[in-house]
C-alpha positions as CSV (number, residue, x, y, z in Angstrom):
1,X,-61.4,23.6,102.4
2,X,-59.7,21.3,100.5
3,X,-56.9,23.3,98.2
4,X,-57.8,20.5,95.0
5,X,-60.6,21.4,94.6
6,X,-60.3,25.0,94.2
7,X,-60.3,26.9,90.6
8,X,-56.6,27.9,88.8
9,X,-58.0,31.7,90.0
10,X,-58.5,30.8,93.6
11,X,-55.2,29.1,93.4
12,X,-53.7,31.6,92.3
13,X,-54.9,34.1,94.9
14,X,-54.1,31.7,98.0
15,X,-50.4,31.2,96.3
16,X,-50.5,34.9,96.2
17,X,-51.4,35.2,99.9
18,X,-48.2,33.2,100.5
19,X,-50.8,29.7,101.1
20,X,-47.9,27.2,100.0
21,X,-49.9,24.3,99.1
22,X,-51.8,26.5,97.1
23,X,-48.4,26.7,94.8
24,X,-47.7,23.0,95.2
25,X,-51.0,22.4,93.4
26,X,-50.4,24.5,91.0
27,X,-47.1,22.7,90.0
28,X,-48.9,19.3,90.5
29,X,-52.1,20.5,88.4
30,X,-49.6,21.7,85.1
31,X,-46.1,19.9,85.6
32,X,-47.0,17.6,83.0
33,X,-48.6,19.9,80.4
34,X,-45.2,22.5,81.2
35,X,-43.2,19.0,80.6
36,X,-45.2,18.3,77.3
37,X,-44.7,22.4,76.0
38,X,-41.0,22.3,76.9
39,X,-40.5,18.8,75.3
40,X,-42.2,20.4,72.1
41,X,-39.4,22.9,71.9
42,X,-36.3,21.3,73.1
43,X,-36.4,17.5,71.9
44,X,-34.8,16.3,75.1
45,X,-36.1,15.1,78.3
46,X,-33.3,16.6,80.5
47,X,-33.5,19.8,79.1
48,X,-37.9,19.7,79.0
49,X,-37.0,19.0,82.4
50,X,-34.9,21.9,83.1
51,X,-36.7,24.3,81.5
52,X,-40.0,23.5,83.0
53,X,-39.0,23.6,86.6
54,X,-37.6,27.1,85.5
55,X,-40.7,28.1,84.4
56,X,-42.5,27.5,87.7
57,X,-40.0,29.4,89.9
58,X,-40.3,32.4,87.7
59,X,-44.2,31.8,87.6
60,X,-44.0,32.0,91.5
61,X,-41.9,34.9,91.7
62,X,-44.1,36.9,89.3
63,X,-47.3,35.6,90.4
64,X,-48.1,39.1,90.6
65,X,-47.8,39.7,87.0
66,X,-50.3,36.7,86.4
67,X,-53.4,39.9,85.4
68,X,-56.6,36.6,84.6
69,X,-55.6,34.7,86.7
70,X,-58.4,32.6,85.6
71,X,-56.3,32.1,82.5
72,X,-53.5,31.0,84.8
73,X,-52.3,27.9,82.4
74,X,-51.9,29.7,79.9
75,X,-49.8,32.2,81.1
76,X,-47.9,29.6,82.9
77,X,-47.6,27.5,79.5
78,X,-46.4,31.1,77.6
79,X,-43.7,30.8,80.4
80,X,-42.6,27.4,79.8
81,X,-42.4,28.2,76.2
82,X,-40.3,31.4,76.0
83,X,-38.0,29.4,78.9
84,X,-37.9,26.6,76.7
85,X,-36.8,28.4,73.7
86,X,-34.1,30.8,75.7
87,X,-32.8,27.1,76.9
88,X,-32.3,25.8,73.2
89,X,-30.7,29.4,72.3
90,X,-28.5,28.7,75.1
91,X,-27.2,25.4,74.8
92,X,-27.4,24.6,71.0
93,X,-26.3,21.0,70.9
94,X,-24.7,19.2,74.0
95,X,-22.4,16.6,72.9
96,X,-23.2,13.1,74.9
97,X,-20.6,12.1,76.4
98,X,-19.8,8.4,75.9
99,X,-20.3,5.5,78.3
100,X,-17.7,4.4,79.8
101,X,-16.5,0.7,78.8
102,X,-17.0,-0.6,81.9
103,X,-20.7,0.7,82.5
104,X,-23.0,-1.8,83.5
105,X,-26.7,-1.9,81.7
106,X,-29.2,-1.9,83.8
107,X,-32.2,-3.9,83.2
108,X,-33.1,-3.2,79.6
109,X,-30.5,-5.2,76.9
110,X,-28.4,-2.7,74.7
111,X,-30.3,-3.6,71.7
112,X,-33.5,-2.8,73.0
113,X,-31.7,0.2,74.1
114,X,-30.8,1.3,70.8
115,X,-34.4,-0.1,68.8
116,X,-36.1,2.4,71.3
117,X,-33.5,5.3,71.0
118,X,-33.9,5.1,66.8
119,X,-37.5,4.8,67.5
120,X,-38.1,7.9,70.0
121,X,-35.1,9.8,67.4
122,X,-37.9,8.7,64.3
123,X,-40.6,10.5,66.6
124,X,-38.9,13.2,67.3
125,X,-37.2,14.1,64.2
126,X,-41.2,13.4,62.3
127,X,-42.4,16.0,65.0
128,X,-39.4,18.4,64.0
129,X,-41.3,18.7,60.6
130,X,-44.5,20.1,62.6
131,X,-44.9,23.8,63.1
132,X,-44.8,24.1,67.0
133,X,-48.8,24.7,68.1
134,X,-48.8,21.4,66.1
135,X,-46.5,19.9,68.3
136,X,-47.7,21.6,71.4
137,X,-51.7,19.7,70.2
138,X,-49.8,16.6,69.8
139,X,-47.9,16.2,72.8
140,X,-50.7,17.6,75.0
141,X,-53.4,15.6,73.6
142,X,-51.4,12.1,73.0
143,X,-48.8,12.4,75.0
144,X,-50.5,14.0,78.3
145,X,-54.6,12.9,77.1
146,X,-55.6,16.7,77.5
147,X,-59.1,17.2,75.7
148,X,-59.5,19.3,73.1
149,X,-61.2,21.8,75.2
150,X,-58.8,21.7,77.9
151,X,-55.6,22.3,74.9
152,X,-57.8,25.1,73.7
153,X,-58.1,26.8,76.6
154,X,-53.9,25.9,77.5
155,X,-53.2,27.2,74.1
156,X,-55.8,30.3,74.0
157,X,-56.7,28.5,71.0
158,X,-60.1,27.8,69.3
159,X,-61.3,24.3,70.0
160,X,-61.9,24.0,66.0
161,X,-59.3,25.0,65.7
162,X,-57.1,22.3,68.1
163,X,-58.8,19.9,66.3
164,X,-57.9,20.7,63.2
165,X,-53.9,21.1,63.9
166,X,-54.3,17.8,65.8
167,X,-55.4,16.3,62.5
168,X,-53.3,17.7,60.2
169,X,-50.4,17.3,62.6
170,X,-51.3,13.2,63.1
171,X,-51.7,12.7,58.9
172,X,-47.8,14.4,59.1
173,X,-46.6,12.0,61.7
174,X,-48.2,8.9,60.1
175,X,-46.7,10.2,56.1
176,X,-43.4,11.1,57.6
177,X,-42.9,7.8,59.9
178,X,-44.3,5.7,56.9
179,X,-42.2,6.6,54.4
180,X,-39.1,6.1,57.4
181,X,-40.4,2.3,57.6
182,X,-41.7,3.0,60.9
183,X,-45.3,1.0,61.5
């Protein structure tokens, strides 16, 4: 039997059984909706990173906890959230630490660099404005092309109700980034 194939609850019970691709499809099946949910809290890649890889070794190690595991996603996504947040308590701001002056560039030109960092710091800072299940629509849904269904059952959400903070949250965006000059 192929392990794709198989439902998050029959997942869930193989992982359980100690199958370990049934845990490697798991993190393959939600890695990017965990990456999406942490990048919603934290702002920064390293740290969405960080705090969604945490999530899935504390899933695993309280798999048993998991009580639908039909709802698995869910649960998992509650995980990446509370880690996300405990990893913003944590580490406030980092401070970047400068390049050094003789850094080479790689392929992409230093003012390209800098028109796409001002342009992913105008995203970010216009989703900042966003109450988080907007953000969490948003990212999902644009970022990671989950349908509205699939959010709504992610979010244990209403799929009226998705819609609606997807809308609300794009006429934000597009009034925010507008009246920052961005197209």
């Amino acid at each position: 039997m192929r392990v794709k194939a198989l439902g998050d609850a029959d997942l869930v019970g193989r992982a359980r059984a100690g199958v370990a691709d049934a845990f490697g499809e798991i993190v393959a099946r939600y890695m990017r909706a965990a990456y999406a949910v942490a990048l919603s809290v934290t702002r920064r890649h390293e740290d969405a990173e960080d705090a969604a890889q945490e999530a899935f070794v504390v899933s695993l190690e309280r798999l048993d906890e998991c009580r639908d595991p039909d709802r698995f996603a869910g649960w998992l996504l509650t995980i990446v959230r509370n880690r996300s947040l405990n990893l913003v308590r944590r580490e406030s701001l980092r401070a970047a630490s400068p390049l050094p002056p003789d850094a080479e560039y790689r392929s992409e030109r230093p003012d390209r660099m800098a028109e796409r960092r001002e342009l992913r710091d105008g995203l970010l800072q216009a989703l900042s404005v966003l109450p988080e299940v907007q953000q969490a629509v948003v990212l999902l849904h644009d970022l990671e092309g989950f349908t509205h269904r699939e959010i709504a059952q992610r979010l244990k959400l209403p799929a009226g109700t998705v819609r609606s903070h997807l809308h609300f949250a794009r006429q934000r965006l597009r009034t925010r980034l507008q009246a920052h000059g961005e197209p």
